[in-house]
CHARMM-style PDB file with segment names, atoms N, HN, CA, C and O in Angstrom:
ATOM      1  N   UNK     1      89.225 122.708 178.021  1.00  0.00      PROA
ATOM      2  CA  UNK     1      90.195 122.784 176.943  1.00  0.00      PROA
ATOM      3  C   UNK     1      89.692 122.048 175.698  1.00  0.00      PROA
ATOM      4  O   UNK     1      89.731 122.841 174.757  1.00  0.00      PROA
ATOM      5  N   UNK     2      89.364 121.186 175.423  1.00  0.00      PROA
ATOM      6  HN  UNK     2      89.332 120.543 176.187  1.00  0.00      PROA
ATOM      7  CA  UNK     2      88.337 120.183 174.937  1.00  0.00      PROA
ATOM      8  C   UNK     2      87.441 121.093 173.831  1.00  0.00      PROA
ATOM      9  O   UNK     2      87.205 121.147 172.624  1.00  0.00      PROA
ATOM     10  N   UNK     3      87.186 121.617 174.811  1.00  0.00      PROA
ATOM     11  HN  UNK     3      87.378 121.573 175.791  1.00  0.00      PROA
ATOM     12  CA  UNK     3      85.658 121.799 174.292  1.00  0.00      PROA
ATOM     13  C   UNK     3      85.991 123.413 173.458  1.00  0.00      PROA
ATOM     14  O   UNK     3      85.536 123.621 172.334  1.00  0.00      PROA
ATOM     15  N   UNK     4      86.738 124.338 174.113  1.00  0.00      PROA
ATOM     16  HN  UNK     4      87.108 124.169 175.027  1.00  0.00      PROA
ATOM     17  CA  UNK     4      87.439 125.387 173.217  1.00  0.00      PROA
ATOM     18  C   UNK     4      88.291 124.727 171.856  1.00  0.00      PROA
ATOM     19  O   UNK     4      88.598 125.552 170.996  1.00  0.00      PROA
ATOM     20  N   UNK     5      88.575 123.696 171.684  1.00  0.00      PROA
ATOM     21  HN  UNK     5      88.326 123.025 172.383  1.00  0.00      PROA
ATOM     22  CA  UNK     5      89.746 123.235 170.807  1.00  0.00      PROA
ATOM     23  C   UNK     5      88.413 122.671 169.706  1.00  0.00      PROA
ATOM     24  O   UNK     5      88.491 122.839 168.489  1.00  0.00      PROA
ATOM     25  N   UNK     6      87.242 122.004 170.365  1.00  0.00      PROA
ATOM     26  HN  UNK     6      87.179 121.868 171.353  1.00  0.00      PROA
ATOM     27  CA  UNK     6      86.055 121.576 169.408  1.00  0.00      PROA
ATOM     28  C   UNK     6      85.473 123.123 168.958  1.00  0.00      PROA
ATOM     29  O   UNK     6      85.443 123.260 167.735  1.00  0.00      PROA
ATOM     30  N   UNK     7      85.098 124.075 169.587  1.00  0.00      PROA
ATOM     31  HN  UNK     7      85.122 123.964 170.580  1.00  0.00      PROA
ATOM     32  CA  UNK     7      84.712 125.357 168.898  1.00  0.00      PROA
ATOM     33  C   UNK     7      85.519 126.227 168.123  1.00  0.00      PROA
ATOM     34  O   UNK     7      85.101 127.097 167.359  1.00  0.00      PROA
ATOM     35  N   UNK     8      86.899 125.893 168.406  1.00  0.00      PROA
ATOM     36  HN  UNK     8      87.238 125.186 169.026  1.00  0.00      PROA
ATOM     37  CA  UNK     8      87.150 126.527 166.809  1.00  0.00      PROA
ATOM     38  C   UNK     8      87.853 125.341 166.177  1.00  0.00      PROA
ATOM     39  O   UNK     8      88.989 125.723 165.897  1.00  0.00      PROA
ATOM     40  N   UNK     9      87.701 124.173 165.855  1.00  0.00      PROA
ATOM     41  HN  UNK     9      86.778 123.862 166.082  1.00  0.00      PROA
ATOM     42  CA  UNK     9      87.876 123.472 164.563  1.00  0.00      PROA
ATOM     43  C   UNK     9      86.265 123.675 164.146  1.00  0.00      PROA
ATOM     44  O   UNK     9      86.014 123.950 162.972  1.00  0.00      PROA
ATOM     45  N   UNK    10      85.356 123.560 164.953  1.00  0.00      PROA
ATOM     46  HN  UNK    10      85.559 123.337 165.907  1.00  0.00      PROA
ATOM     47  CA  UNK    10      83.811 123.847 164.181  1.00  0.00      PROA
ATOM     48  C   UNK    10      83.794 125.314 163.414  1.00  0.00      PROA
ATOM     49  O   UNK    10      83.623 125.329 162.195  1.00  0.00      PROA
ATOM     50  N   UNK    11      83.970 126.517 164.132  1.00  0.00      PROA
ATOM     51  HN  UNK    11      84.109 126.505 165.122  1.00  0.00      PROA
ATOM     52  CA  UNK    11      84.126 127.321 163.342  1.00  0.00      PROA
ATOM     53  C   UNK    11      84.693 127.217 162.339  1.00  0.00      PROA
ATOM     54  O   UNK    11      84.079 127.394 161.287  1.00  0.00      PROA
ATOM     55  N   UNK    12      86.076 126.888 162.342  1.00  0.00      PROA
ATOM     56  HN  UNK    12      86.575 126.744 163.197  1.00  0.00      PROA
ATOM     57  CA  UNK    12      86.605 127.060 160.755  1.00  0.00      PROA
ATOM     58  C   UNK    12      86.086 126.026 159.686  1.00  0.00      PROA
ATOM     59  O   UNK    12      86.063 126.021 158.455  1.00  0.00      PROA
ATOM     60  N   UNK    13      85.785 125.381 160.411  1.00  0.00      PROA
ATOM     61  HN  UNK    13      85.803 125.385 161.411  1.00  0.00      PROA
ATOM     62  CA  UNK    13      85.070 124.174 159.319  1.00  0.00      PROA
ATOM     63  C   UNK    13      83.915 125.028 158.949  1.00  0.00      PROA
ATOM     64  O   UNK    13      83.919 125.468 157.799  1.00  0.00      PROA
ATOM     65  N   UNK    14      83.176 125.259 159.534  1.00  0.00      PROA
ATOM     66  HN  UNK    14      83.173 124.901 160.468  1.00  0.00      PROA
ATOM     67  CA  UNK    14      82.301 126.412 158.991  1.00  0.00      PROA
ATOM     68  C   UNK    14      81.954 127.313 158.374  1.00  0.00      PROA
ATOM     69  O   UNK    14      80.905 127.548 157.773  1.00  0.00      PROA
ATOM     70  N   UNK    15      83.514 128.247 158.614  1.00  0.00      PROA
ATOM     71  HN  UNK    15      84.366 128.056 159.101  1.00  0.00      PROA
ATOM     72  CA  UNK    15      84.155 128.850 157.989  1.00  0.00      PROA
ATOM     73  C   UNK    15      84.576 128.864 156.356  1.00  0.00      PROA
ATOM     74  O   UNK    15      84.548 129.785 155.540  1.00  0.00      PROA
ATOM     75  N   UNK    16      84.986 127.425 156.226  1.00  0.00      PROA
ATOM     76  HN  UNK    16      85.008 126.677 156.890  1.00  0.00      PROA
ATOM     77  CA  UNK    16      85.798 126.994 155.415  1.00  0.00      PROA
ATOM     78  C   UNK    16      84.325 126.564 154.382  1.00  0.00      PROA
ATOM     79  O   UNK    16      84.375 126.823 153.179  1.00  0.00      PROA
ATOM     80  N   UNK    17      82.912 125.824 155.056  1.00  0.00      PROA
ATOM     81  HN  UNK    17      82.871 125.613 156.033  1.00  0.00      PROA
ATOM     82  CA  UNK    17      82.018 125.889 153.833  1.00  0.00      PROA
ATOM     83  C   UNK    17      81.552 126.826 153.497  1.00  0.00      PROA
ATOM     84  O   UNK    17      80.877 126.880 152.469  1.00  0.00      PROA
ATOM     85  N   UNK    18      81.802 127.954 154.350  1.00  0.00      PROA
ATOM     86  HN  UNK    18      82.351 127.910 155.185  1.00  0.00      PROA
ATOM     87  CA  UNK    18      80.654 129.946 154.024  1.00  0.00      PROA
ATOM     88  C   UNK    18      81.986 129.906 152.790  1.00  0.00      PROA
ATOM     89  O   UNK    18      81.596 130.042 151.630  1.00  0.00      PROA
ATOM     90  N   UNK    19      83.362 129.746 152.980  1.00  0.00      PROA
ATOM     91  HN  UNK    19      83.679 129.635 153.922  1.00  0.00      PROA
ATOM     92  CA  UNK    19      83.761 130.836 151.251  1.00  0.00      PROA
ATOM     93  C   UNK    19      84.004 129.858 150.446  1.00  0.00      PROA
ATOM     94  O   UNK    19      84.571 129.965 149.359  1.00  0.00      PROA
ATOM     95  N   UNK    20      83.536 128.735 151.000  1.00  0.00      PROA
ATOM     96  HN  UNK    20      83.076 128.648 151.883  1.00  0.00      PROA
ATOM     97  CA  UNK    20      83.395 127.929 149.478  1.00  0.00      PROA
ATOM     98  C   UNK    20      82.161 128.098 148.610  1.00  0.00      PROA
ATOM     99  O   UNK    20      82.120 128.296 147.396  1.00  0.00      PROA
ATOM    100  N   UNK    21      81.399 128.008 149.273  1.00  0.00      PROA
ATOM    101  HN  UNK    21      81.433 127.846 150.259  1.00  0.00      PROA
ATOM    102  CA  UNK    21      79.807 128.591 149.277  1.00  0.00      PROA
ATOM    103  C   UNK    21      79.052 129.939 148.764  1.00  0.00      PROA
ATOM    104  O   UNK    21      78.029 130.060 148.090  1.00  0.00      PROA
ATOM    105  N   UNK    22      80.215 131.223 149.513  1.00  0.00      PROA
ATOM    106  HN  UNK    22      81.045 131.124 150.061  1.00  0.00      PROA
ATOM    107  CA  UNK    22      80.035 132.068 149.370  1.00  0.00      PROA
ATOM    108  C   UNK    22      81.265 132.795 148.963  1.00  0.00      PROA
ATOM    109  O   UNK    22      81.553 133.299 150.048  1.00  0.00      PROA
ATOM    110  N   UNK    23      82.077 133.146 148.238  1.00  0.00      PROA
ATOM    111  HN  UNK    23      81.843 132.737 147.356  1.00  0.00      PROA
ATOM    112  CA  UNK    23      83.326 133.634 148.220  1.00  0.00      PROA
ATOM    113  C   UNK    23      83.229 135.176 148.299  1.00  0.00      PROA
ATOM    114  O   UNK    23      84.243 135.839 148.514  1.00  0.00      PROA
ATOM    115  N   UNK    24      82.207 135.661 148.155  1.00  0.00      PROA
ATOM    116  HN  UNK    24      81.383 135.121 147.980  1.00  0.00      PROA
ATOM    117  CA  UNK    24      82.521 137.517 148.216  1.00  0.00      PROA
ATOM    118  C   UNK    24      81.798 137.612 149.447  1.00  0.00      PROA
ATOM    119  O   UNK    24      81.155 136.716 149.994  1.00  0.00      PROA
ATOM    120  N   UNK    25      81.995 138.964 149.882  1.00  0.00      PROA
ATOM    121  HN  UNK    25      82.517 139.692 149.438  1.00  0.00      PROA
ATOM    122  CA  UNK    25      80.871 139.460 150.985  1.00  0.00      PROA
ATOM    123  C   UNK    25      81.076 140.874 150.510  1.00  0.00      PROA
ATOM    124  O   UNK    25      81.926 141.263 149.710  1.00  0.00      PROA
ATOM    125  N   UNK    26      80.146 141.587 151.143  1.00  0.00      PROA
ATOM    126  HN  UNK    26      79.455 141.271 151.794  1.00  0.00      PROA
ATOM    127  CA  UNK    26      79.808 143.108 151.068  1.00  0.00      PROA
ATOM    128  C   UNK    26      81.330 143.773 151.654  1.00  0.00      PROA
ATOM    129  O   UNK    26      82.067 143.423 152.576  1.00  0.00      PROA
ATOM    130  N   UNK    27      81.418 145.057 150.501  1.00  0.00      PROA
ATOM    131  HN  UNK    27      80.819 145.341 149.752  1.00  0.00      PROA
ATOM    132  CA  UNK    27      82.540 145.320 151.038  1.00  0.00      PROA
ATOM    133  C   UNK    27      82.543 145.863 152.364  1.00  0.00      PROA
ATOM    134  O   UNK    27      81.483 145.920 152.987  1.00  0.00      PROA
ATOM    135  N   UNK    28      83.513 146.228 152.814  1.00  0.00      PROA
ATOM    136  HN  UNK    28      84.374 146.181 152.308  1.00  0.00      PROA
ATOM    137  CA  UNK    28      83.387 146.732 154.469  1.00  0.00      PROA
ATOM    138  C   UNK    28      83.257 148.149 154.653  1.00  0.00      PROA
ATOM    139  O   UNK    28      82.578 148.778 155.465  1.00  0.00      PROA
ATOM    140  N   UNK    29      84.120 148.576 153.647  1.00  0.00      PROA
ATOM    141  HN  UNK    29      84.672 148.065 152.988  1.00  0.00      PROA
ATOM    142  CA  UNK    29      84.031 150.315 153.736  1.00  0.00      PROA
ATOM    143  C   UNK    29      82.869 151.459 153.074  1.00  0.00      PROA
ATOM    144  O   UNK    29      82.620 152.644 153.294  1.00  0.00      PROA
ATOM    145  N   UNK    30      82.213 150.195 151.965  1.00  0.00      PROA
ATOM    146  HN  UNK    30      82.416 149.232 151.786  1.00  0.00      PROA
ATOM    147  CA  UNK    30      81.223 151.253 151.474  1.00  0.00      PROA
ATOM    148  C   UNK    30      79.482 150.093 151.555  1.00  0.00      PROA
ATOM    149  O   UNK    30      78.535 150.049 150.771  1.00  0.00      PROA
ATOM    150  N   UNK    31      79.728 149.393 152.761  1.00  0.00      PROA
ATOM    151  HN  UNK    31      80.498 149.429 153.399  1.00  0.00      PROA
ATOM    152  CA  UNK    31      79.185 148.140 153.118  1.00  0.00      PROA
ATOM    153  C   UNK    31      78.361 148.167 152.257  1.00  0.00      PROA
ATOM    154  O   UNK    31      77.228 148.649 152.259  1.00  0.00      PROA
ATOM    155  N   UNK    32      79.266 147.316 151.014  1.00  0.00      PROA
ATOM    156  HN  UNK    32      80.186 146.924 151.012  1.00  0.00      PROA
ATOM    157  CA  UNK    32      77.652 146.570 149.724  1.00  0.00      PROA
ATOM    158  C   UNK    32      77.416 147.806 149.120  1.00  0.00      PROA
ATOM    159  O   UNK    32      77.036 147.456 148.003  1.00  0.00      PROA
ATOM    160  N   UNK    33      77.401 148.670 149.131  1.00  0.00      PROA
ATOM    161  HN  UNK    33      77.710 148.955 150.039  1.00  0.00      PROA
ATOM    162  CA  UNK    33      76.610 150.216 148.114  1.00  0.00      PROA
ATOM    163  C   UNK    33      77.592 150.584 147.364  1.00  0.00      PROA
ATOM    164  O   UNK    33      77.387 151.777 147.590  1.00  0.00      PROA
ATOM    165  N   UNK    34      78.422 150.604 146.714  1.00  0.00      PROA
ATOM    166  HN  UNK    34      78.589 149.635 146.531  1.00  0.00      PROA
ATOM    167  CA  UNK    34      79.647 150.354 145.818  1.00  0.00      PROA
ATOM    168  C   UNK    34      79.661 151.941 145.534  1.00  0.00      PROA
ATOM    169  O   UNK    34      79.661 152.272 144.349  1.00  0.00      PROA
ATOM    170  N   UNK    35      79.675 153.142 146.702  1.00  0.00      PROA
ATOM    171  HN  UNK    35      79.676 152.873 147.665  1.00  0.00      PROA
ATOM    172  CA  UNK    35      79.399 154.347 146.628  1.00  0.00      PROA
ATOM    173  C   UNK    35      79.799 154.592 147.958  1.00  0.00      PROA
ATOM    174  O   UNK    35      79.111 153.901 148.708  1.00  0.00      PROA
ATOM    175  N   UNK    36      80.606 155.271 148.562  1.00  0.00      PROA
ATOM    176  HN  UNK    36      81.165 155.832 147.952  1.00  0.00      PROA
ATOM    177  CA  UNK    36      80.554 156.176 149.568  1.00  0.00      PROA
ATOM    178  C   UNK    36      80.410 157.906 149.296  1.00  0.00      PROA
ATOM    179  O   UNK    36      80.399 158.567 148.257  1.00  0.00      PROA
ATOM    180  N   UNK    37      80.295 158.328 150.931  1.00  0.00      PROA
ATOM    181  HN  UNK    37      80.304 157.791 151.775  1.00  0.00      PROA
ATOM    182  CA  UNK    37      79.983 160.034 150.162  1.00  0.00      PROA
ATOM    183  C   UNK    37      81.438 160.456 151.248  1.00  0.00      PROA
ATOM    184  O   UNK    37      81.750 160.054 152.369  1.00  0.00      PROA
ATOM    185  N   UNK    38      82.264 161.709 150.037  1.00  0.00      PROA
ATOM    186  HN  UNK    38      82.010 162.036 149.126  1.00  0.00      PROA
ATOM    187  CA  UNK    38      83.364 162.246 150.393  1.00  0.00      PROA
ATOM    188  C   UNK    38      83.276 163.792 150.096  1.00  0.00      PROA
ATOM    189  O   UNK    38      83.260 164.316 148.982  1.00  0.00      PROA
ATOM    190  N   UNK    39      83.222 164.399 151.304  1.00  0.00      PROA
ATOM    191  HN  UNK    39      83.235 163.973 152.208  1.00  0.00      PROA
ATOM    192  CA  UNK    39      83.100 165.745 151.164  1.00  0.00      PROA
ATOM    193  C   UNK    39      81.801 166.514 150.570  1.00  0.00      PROA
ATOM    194  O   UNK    39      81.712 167.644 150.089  1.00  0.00      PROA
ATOM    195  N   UNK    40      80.583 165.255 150.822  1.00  0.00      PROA
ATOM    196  HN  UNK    40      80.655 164.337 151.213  1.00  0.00      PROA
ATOM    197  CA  UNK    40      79.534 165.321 150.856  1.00  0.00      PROA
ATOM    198  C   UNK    40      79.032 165.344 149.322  1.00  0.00      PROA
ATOM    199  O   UNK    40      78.142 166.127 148.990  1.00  0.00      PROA
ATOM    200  N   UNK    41      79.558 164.565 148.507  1.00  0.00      PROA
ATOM    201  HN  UNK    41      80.280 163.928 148.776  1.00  0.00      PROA
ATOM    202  CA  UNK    41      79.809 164.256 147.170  1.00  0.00      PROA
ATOM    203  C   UNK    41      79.744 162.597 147.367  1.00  0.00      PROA
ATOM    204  O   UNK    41      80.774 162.114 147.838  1.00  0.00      PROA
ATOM    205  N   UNK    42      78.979 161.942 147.154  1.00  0.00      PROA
ATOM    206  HN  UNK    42      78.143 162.334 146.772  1.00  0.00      PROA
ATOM    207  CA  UNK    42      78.651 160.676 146.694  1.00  0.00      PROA
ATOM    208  C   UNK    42      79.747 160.333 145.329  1.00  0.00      PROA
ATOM    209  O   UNK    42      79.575 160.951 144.279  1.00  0.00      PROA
ATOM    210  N   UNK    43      81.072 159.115 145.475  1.00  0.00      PROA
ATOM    211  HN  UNK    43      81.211 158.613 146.328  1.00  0.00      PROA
ATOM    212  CA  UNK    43      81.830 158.852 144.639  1.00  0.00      PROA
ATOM    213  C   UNK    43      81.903 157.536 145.080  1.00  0.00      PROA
ATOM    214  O   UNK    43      81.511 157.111 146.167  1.00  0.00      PROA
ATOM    215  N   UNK    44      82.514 156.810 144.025  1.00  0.00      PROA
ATOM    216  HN  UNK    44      82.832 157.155 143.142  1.00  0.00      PROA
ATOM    217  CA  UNK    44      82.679 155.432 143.479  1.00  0.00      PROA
ATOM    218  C   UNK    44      83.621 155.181 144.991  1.00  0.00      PROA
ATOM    219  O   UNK    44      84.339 156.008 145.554  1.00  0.00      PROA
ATOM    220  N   UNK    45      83.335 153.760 145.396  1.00  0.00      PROA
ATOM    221  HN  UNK    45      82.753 153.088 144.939  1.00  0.00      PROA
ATOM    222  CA  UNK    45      84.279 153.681 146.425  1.00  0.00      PROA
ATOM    223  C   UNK    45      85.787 152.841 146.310  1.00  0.00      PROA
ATOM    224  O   UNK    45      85.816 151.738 145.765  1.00  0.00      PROA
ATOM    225  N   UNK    46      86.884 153.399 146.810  1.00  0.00      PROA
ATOM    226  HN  UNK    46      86.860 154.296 147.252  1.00  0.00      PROA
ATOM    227  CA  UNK    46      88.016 153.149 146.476  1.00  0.00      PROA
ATOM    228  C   UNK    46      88.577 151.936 147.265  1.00  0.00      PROA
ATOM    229  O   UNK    46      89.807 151.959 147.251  1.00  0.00      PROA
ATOM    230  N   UNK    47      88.085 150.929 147.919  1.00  0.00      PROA
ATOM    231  HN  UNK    47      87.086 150.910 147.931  1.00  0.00      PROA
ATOM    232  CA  UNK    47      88.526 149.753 147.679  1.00  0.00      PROA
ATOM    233  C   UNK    47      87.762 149.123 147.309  1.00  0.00      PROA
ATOM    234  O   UNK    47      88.014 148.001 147.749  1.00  0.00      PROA
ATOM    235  N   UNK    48      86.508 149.083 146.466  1.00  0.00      PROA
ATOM    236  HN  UNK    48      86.303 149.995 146.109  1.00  0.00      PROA
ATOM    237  CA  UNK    48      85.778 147.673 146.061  1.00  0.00      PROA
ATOM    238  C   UNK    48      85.531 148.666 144.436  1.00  0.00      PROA
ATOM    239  O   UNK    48      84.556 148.423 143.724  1.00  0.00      PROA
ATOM    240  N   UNK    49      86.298 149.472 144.153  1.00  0.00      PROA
ATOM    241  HN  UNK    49      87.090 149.669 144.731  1.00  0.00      PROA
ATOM    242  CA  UNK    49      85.499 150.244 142.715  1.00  0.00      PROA
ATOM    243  C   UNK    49      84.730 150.062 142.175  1.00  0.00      PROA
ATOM    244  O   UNK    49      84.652 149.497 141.084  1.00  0.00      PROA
ATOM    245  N   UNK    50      83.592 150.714 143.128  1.00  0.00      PROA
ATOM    246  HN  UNK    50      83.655 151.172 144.014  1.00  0.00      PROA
ATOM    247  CA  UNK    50      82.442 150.257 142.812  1.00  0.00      PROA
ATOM    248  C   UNK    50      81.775 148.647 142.595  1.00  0.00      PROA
ATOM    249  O   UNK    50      80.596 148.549 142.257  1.00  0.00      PROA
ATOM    250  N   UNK    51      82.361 147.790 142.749  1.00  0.00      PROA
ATOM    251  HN  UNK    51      83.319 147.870 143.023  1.00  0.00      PROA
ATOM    252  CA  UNK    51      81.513 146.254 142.588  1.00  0.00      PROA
ATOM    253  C   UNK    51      81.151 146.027 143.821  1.00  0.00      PROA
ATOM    254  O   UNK    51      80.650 144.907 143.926  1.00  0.00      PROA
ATOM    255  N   UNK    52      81.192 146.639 144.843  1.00  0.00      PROA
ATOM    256  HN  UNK    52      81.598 147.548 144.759  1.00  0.00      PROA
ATOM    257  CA  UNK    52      80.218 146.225 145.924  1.00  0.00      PROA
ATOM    258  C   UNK    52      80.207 144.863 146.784  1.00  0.00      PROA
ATOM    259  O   UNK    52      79.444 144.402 147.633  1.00  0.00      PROA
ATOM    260  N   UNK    53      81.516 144.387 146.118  1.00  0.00      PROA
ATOM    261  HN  UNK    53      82.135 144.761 145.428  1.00  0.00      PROA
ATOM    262  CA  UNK    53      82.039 142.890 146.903  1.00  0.00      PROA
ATOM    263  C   UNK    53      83.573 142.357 146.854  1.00  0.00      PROA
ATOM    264  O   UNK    53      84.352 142.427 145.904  1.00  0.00      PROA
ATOM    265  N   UNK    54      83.752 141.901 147.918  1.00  0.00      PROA
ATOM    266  HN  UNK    54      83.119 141.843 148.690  1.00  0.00      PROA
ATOM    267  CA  UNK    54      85.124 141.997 148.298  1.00  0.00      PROA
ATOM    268  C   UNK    54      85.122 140.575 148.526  1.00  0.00      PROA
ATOM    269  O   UNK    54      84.360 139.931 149.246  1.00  0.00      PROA
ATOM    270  N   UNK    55      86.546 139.980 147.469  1.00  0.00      PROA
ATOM    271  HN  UNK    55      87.165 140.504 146.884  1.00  0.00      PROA
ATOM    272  CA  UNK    55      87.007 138.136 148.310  1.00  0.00      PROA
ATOM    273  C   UNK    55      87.317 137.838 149.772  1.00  0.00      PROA
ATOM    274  O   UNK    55      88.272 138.418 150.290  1.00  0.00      PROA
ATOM    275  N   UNK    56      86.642 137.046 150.422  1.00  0.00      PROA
ATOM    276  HN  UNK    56      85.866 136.575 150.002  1.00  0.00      PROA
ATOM    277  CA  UNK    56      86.772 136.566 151.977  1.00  0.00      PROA
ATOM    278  C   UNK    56      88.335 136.258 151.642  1.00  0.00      PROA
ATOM    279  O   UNK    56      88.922 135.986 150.594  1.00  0.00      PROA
ATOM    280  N   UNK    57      88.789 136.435 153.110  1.00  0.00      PROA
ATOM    281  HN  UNK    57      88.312 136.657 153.961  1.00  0.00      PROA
ATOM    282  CA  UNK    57      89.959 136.354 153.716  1.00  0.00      PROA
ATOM    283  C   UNK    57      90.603 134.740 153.452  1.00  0.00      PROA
ATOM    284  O   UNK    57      91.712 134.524 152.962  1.00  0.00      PROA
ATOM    285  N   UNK    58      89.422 133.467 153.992  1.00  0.00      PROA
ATOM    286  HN  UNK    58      88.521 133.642 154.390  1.00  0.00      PROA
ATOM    287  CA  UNK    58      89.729 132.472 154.083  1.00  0.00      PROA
ATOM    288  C   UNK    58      89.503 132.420 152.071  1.00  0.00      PROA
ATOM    289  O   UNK    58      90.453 131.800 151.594  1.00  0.00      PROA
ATOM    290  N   UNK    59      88.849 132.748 151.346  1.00  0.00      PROA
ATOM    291  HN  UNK    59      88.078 133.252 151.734  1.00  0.00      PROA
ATOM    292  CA  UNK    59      88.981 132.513 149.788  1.00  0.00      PROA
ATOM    293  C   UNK    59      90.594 132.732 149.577  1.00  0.00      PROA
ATOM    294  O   UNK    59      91.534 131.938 149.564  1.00  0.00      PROA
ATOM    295  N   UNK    60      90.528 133.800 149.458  1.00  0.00      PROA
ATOM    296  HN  UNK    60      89.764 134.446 149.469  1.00  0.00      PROA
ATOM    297  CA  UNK    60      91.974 134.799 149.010  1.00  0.00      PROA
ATOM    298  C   UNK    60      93.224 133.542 149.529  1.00  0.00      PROA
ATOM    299  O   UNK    60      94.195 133.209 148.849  1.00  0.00      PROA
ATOM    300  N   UNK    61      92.933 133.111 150.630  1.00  0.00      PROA
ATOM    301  HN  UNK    61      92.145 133.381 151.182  1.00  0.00      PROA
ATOM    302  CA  UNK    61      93.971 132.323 151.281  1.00  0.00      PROA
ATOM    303  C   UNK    61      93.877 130.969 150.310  1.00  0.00      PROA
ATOM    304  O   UNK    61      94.919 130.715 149.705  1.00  0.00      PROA
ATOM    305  N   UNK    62      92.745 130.068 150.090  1.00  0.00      PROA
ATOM    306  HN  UNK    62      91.899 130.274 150.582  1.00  0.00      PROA
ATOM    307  CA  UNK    62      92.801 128.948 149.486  1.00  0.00      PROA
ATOM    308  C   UNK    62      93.520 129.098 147.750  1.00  0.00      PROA
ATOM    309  O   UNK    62      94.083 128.213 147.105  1.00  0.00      PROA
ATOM    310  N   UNK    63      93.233 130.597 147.330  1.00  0.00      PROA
ATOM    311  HN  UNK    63      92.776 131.316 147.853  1.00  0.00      PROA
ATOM    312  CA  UNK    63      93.672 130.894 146.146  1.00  0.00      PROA
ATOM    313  C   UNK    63      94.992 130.753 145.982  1.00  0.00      PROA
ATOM    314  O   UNK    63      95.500 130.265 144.972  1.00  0.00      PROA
ATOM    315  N   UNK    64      95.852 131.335 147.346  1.00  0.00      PROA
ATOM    316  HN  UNK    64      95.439 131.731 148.166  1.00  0.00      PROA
ATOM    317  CA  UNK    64      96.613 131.255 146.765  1.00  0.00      PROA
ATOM    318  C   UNK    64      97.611 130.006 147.296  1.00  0.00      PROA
ATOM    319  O   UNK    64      98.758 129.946 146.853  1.00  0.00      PROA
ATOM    320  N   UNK    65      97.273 129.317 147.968  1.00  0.00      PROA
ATOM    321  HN  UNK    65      96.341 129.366 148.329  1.00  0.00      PROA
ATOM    322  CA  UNK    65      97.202 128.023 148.150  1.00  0.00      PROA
ATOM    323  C   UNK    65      97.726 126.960 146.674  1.00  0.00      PROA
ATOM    324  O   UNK    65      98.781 126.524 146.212  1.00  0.00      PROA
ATOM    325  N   UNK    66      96.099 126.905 146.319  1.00  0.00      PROA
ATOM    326  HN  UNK    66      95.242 127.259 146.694  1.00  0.00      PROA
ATOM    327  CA  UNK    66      95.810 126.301 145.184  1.00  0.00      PROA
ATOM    328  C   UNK    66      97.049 126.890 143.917  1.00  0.00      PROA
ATOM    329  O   UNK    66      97.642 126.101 143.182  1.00  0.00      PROA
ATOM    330  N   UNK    67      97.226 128.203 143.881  1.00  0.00      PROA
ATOM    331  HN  UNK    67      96.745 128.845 144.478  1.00  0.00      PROA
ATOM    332  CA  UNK    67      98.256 128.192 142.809  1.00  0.00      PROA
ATOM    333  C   UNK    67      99.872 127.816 142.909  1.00  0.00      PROA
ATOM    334  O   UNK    67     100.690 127.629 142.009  1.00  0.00      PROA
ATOM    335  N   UNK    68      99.996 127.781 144.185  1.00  0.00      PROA
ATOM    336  HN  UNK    68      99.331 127.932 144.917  1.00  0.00      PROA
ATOM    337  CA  UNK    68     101.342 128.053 144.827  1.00  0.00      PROA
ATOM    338  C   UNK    68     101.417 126.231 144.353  1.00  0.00      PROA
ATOM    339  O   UNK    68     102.452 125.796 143.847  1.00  0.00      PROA
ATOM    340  N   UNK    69     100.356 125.426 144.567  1.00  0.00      PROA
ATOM    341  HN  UNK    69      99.516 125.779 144.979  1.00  0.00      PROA
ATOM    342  CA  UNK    69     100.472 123.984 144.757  1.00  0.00      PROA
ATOM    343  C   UNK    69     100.348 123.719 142.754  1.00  0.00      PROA
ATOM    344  O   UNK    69     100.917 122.684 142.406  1.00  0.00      PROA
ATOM    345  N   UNK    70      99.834 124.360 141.829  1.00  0.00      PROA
ATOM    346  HN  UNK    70      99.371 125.201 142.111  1.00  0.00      PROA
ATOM    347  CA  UNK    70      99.503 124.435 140.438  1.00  0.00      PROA
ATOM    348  C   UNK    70     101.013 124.660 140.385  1.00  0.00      PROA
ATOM    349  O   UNK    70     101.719 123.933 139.686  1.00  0.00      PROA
ATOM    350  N   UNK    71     101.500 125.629 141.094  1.00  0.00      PROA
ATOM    351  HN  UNK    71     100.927 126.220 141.662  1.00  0.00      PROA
ATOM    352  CA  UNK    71     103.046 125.796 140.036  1.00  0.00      PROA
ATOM    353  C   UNK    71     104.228 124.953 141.008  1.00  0.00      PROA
ATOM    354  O   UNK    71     105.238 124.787 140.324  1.00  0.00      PROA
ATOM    355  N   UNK    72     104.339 124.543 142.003  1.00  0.00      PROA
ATOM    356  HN  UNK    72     103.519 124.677 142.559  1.00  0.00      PROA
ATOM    357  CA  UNK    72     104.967 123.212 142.497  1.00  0.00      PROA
ATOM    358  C   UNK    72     104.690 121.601 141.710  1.00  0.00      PROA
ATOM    359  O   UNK    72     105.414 120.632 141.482  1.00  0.00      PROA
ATOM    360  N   UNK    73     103.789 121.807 141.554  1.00  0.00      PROA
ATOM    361  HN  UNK    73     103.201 122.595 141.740  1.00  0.00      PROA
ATOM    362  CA  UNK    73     103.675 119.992 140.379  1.00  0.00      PROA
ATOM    363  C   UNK    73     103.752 120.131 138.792  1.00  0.00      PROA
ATOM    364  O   UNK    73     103.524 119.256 137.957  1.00  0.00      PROA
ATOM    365  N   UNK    74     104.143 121.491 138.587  1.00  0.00      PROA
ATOM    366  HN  UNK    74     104.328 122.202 139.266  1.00  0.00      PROA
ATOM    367  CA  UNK    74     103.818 120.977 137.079  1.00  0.00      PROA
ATOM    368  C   UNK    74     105.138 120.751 136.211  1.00  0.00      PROA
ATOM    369  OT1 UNK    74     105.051 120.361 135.047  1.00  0.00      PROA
TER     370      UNK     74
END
């Protein structure tokens, strides 16, 4: 039990320096090529339009974190 409870606080700690570190990754659906092909027609892809990178899950989360806590103190 221990030792599962130490592997994922390590992961997310881990976790937590990759999207500080790294905040985009390749999108998933047109993985990174900001192009998929539809109906055998190569078009812009419709969730990353075209930029080819998508905000991590754990980013998106600290964002909105951070604003939720910006408009509570001010």
């Amino acid at each position: 039990m221990l030792v599962a409870m130490a592997a994922i606080v390590l992961w997310a700690g881990g976790y937590a320096v990759l999207c500080a570190a790294k905040p985009f990754a390749p999108c998933r659906r047109c993985r990174g090529l900001g192009k998929i092909e539809r109906f055998g027609k190569p078009r812009m892809c419709p969730r990353c339009h075209g930029r080819r990178l998508r905000l991590r899950i754990g980013r998106r989360a600290h964002n909105a974190w951070r604003r939720t806590h910006q408009a509570g103190t001010r």
